[in-house]
VOPAGU-2260 file (C-alpha; in pm, 1 decimal, decimal comma):
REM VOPAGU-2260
SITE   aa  ch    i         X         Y         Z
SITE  UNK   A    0   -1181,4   -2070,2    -356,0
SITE  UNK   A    1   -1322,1   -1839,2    -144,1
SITE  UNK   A    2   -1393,7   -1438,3    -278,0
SITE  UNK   A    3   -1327,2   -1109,9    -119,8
SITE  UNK   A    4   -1664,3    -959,1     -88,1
SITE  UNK   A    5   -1533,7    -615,7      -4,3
SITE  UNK   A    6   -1452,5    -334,7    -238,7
SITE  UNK   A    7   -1087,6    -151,2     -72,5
SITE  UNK   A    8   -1265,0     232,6    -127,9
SITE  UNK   A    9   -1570,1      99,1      80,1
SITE  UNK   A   10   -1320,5     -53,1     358,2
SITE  UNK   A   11   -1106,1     268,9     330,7
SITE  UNK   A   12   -1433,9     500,8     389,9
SITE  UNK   A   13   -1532,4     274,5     699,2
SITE  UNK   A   14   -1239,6     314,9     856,5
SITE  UNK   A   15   -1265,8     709,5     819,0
SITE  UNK   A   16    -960,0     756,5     583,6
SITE  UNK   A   17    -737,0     616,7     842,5
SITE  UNK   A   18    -572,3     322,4     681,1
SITE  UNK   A   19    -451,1     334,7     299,4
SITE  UNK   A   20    -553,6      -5,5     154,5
SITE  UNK   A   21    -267,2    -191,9      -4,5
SITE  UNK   A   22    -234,2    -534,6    -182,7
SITE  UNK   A   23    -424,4    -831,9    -109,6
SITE  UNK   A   24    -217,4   -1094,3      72,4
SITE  UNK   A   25    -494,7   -1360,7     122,3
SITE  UNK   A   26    -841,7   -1410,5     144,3
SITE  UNK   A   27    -975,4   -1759,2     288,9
SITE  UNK   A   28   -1340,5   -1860,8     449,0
SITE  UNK   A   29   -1237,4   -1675,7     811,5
SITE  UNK   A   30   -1148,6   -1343,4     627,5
SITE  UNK   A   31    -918,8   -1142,1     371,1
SITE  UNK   A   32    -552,1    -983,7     470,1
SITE  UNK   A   33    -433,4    -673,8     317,3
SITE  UNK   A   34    -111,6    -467,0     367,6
SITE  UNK   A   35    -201,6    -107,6     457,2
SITE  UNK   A   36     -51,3     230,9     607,4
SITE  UNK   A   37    -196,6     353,7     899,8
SITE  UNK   A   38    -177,9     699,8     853,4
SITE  UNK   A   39    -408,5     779,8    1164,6
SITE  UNK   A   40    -399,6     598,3    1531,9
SITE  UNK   A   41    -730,3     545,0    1706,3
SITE  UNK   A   42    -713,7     900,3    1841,2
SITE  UNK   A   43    -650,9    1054,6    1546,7
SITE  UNK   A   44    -293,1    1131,9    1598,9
SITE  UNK   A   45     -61,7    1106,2    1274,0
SITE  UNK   A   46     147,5     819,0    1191,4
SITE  UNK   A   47     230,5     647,1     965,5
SITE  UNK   A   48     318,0     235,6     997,3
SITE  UNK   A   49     277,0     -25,3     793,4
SITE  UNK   A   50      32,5    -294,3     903,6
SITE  UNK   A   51    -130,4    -583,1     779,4
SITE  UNK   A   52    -532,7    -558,0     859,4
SITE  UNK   A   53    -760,4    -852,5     824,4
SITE  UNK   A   54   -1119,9    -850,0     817,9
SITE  UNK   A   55   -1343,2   -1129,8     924,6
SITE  UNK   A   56   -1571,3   -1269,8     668,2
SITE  UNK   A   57   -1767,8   -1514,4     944,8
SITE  UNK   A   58   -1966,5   -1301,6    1234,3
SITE  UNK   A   59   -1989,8   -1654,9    1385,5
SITE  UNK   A   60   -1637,3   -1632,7    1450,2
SITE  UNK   A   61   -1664,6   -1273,7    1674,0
SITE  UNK   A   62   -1596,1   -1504,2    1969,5
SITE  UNK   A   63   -1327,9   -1665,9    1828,4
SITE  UNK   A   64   -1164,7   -1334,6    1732,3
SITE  UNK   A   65   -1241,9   -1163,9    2066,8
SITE  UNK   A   66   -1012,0   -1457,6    2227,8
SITE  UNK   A   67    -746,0   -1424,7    1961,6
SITE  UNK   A   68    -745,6   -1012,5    2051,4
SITE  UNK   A   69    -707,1   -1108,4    2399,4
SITE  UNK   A   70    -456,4   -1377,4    2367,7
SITE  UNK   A   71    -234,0   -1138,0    2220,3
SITE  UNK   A   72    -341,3    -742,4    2343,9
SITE  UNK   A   73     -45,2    -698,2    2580,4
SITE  UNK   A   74     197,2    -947,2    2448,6
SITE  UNK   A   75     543,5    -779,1    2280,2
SITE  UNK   A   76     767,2   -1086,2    2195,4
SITE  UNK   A   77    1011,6   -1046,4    1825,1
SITE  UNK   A   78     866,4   -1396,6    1751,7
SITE  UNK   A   79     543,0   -1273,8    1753,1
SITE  UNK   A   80     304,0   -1022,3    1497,2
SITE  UNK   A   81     197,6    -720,5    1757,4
SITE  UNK   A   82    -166,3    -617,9    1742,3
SITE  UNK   A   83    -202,0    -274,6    1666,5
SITE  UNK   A   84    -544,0    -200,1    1713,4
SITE  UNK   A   85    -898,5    -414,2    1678,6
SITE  UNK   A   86   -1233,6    -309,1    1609,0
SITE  UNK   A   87   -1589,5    -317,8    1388,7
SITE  UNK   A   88   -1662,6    -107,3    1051,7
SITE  UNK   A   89   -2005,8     -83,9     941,1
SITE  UNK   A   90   -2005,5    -243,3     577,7
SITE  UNK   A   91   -2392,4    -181,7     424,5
SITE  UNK   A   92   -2601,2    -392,6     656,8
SITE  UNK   A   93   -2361,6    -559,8     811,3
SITE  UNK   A   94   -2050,0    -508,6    1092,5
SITE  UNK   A   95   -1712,6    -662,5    1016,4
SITE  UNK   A   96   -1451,5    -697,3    1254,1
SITE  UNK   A   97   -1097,8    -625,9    1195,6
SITE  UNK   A   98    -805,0    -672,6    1343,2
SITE  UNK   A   99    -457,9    -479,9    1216,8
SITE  UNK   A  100    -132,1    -646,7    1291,3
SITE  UNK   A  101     263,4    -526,5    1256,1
SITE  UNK   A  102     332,5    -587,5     880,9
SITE  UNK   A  103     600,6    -840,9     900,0
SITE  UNK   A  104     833,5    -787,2     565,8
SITE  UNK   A  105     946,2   -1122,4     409,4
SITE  UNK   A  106     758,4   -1413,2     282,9
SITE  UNK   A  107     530,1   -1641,3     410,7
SITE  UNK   A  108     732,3   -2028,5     484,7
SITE  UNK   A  109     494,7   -2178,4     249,3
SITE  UNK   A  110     602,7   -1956,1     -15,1
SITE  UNK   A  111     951,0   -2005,7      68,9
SITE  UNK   A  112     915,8   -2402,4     105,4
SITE  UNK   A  113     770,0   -2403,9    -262,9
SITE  UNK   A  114    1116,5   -2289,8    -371,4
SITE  UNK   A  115    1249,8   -2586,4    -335,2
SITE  UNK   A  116    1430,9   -2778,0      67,0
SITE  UNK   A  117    1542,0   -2538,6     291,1
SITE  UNK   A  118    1890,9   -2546,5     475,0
SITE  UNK   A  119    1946,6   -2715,7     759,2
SITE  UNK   A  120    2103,2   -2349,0     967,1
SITE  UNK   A  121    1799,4   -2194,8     791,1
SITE  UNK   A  122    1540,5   -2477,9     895,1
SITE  UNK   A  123    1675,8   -2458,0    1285,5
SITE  UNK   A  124    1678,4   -2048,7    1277,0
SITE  UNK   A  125    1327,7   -2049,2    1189,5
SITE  UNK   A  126    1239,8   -2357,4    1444,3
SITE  UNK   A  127    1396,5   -2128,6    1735,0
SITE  UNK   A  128    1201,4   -1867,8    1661,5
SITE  UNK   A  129     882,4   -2052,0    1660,2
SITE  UNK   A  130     965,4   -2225,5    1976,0
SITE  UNK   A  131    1022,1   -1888,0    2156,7
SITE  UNK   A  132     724,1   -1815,4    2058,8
SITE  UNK   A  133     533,2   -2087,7    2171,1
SITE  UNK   A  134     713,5   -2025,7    2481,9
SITE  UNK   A  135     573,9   -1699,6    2546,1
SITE  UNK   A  136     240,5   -1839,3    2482,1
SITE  UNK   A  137     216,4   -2123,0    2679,7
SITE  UNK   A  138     380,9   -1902,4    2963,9
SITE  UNK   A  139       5,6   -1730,3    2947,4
SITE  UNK   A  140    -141,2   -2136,5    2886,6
SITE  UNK   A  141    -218,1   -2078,4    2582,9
SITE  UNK   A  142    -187,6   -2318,9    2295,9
SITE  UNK   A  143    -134,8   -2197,8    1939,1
SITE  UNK   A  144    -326,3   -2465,6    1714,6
SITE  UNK   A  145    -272,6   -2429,0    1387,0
SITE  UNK   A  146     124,4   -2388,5    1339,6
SITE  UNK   A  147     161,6   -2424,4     991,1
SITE  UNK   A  148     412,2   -2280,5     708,9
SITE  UNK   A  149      99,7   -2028,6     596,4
SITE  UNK   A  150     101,8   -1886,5     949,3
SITE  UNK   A  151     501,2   -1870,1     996,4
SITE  UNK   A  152     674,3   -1530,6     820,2
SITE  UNK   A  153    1025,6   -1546,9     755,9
SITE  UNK   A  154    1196,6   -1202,9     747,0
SITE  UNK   A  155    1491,7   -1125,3     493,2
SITE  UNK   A  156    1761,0   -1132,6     776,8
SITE  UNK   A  157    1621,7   -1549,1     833,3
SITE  UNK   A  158    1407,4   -1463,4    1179,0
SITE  UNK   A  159    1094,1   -1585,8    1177,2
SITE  UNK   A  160     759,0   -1437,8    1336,6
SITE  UNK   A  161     445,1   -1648,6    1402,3
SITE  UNK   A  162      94,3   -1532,2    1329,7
SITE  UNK   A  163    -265,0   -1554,2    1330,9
SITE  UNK   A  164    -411,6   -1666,8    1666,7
SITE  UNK   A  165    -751,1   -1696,8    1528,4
SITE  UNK   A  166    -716,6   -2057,1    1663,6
SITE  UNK   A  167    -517,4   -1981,7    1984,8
SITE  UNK   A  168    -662,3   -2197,7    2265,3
SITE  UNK   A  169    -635,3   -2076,1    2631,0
SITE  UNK   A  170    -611,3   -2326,3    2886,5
SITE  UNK   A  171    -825,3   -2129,3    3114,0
SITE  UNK   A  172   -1146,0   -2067,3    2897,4
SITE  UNK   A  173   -1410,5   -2269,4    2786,5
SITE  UNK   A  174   -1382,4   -2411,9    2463,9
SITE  UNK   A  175   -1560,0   -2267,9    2204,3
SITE  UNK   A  176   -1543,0   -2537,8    1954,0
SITE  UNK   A  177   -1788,4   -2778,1    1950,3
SITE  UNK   A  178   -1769,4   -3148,2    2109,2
SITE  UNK   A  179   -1560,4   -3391,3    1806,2
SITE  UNK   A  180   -1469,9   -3117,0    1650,1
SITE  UNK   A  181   -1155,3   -2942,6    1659,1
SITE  UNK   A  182    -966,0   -2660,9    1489,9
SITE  UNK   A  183    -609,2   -2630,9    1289,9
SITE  UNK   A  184    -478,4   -2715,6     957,4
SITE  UNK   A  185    -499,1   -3058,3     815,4
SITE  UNK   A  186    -189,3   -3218,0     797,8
SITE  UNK   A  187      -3,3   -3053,2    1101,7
SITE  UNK   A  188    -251,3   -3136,8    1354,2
SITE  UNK   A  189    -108,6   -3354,4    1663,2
SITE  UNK   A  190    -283,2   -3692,6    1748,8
SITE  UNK   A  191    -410,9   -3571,5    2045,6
SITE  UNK   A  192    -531,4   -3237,3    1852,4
SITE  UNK   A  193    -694,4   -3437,0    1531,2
SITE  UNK   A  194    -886,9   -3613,0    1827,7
SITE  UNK   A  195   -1034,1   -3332,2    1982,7
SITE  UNK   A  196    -918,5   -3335,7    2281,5
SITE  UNK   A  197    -941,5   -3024,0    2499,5
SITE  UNK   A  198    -685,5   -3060,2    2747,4
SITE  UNK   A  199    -376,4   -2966,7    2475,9
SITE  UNK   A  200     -46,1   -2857,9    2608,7
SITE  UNK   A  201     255,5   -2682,5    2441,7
SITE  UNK   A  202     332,2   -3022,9    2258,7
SITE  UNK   A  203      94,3   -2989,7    2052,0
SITE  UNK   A  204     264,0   -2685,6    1865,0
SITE  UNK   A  205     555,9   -2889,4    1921,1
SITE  UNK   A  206     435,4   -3162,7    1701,3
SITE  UNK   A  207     332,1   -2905,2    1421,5
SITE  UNK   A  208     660,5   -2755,4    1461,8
SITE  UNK   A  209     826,7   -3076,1    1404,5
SITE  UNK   A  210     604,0   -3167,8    1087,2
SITE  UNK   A  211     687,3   -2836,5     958,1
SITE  UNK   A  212    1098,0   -2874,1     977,4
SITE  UNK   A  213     997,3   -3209,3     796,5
SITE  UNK   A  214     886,4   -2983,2     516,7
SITE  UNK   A  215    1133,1   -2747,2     498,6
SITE  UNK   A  216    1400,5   -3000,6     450,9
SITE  UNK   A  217    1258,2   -3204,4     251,1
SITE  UNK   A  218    1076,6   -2939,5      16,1
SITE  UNK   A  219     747,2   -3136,3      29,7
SITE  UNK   A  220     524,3   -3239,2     327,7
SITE  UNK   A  221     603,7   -3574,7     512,4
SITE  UNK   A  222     250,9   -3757,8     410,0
SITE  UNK   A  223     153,9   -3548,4     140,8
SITE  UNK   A  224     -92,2   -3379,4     417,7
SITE  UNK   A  225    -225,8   -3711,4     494,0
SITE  UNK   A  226    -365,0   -3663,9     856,3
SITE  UNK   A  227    -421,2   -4029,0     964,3
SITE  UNK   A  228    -102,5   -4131,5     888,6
SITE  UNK   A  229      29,5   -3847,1    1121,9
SITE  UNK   A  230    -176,6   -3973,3    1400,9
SITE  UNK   A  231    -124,4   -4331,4    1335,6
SITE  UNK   A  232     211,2   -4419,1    1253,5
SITE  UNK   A  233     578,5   -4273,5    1351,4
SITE  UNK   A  234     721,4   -4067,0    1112,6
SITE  UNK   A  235    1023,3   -4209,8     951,4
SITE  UNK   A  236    1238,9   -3918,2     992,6
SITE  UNK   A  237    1547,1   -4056,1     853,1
SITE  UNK   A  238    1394,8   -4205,1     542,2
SITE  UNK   A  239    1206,8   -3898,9     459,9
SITE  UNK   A  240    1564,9   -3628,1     530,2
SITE  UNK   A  241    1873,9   -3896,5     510,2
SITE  UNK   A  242    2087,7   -3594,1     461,7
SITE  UNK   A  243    1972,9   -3424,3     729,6
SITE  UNK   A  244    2262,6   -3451,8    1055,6
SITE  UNK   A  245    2184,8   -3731,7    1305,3
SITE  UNK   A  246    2155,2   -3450,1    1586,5
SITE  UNK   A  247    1878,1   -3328,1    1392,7
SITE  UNK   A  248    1686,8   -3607,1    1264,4
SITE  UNK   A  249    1704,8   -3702,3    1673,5
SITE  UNK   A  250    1573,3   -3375,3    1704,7
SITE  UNK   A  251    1284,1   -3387,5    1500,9
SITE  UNK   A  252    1222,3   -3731,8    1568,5
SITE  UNK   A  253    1145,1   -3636,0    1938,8
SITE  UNK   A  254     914,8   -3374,2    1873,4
SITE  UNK   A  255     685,4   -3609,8    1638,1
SITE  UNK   A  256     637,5   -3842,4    1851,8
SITE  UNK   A  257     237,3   -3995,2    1899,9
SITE  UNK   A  258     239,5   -3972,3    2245,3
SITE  UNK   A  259     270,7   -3583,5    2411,1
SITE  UNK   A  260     422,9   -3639,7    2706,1
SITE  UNK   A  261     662,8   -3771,0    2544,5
SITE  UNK   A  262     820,8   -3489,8    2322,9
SITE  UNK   A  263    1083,2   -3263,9    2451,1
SITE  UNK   A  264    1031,3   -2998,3    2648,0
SITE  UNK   A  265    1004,5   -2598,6    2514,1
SITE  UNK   A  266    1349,6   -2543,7    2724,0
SITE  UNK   A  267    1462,1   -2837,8    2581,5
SITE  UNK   A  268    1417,8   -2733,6    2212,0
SITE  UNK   A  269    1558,2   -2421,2    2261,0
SITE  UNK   A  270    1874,8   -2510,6    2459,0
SITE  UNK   A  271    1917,0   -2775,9    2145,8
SITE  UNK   A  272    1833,9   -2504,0    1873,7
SITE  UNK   A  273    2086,8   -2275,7    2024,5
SITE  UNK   A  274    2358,6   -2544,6    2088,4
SITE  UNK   A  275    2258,9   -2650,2    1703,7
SITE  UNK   A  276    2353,1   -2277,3    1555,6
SITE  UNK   A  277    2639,9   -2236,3    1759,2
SITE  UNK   A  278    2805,1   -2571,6    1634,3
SITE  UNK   A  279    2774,9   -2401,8    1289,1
């Protein structure tokens, strides 16, 4: 398990006194999240917001984190965590970037799936909020990567917002990650993603999407995170959620599928999601 290395008072002095240092939310090899108040902007005007601020553990990720600033600098979407500000703090003999984000209030989906299967209305509100912003994304050509239920925050009132773009992939750009390899979390990855290929498409979140639904209505993943089974064989959606309503399971069924090109369509989902909701 990986260890913060930083002590909050040394952060807190870094930053010149302009973030309060809150709880821990998670620390992992790329970095450690903590809720804060940002009592001064970059200009050193009051305020006073509260934001969650992650600093990066791995300098040999500064590229990666440059594109993840850019993929999001000027996007405003409800779907999506706003970037507040970015920058680098001098910690003893080394600099640490940090990005701070819109604290999102709720609970991360992972949390929330270890409660126990998730309602179908519930499941579908979250899905629609995803898609939308996957939408918005791809609208830019840029490909999420790693949509998981650790990087999915569902607000009290149900909505859900997507995060961390540390793995955000845009079309446009050279990759960054090297040949074979590729980047996401094990277990959601699409076939075409867990083969590293480069030319990915909004159906790859799509597929991540759909393995996360799985989850949620089930309360456990679909292959117990096995990977190769995801890229090998079709999902049996109706063995794995028989309660679930044929229009879903038909739904979900859809956006699993091996091959991409395949899988419905962004406007697709969402005229389905919406039509879903309204029926109920």
């Amino acid at each position: 398990m990986a260890k913060n290395p930083f002590d909050p008072s040394d952060l807190e002095k870094a930053l010149g006194g302009r973030y309060l240092l809150g709880d821990e939310l998670r620390v992992g090899g790329q970095g450690v999240v903590y809720r804060a108040t940002r009592v001064l902007d970059e200009n050193g005007g009051g305020c006073k917001e509260d934001v969650a601020i992650k600093f990066h553990l791995d300098s040999r990720q500064d590229a990666r984190v440059e594109r993840e600033i850019a993929a999001v600098k000027n996007v405003r979407h409800q779907a999506l965590a706003a970037l507040l500000e970015d920058g680098v703090v001098r910690m003893g003999v080394r600099d640490v970037r940090y990005i701070a984000w819109e604290f999102i209030e709720g609970e991360a989906l992972d949390t929330k799936i270890s409660a126990g299967a998730m309602t179908e209305r519930a499941v579908v509100q979250v899905a629609i909020d995803v898609v939308s912003a996957i939408a918005v994304l791809w609208s830019r050509r840029i490909v999420h990567r790693d949509i998981s239920p650790k990087n999915i925050m569902v607000r009290p009132d149900g909505r859900a917002v997507l995060i961390d773009l540390g793995g955000a992939r845009h079309l446009d750009n050279t990759t960054i990650t090297a040949p074979g390899a590729t980047f996401g979390t094990v277990g959601y990855l699409s076939p075409e993603q867990c083969r590293a290929e480069h030319a990915l498409t909004s159906a790859s979140d799509v597929f991540a999407l759909g393995v996360v639904m799985l989850e949620c209505l089930a309360g456990r993943h679909p292959t117990n995170f096995d990977q190769h089974r995801l890229m090998s064989s079709v999902l049996p959606v109706s063995t794995l959620v028989p309660n679930a309503t044929r229009e879903l399971r038909e739904l979900i069924e859809g956006m699993v599928r091996l091959r991409a090109p395949f899988r419905p369509r962004i406007a697709q989902l969402q005229a389905s999601f919406r039509e879903f909701l309204g029926a109920r």
